[in-house]
N, C-alpha and C positions, 0 to 999 in steps of 0.2 A: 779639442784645442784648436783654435785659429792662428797662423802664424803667415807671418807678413814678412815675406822675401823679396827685401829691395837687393835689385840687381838679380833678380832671377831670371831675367830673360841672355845673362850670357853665359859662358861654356860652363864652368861649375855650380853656376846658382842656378842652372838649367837641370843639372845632374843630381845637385843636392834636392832641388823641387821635388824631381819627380821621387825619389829618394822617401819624402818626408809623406810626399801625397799617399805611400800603400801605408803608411801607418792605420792602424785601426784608431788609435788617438786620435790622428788628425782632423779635423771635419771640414776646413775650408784651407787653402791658403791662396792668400795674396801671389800675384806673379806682380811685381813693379820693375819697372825698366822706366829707360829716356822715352821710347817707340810703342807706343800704343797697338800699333798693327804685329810687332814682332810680340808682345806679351799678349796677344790675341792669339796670336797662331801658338805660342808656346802652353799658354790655359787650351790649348784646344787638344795638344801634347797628351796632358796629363790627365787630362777626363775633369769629368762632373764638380769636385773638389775646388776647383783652378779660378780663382776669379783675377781677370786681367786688371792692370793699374797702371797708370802710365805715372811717372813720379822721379823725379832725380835728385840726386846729393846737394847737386847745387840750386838747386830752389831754398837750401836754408830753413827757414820758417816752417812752412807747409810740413817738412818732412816731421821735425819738429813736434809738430798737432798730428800729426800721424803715428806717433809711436805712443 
C-alpha cells in the first residue's frame, strides 16, 4: 500500500508517518510538507519507505492531481 501524508513533516503527521512506515502493508509513503529540506530530513527519519514531497494545501490544484 502507498500512502501520501500531506503534512507529514509536522508533530503528528511526523509521528503518525513513522507509525504507518513499520506496517508490513506499507511499502512507500509520501512525507509532503511546505519545506522540502524539513521532509528530506524527516524521509531520512523514517528509513528506506520515506520518499520526501515538498507540496502544500494552498497550492489548490496540484494537490488536487495529487490525490
Amino acid at each position: 500500500m502507498r500512502v501520501f501524508a500531506l503534512g507529514g513533516t509536522g508533530r503528528v503527521g511526523r509521528v503518525a508517518a513513522k507509525v504507518l512506515a513499520q506496517d508490513s502493508l506499507v511499502t512507500e509513503i509520501a512525507i509532503a510538507g511546505r519545506d522540502l529540506a524539513i521532509a528530506k530530513r524527516v524521509s531520512a527519519e523514517i528509513g528506506p519507505k520515506a520518499v520526501p514531497v515538498t507540496l502544500s494545501i494552498l497550492d489548490g490544484p496540484p494537490v488536487l492531481a495529487a490525490t
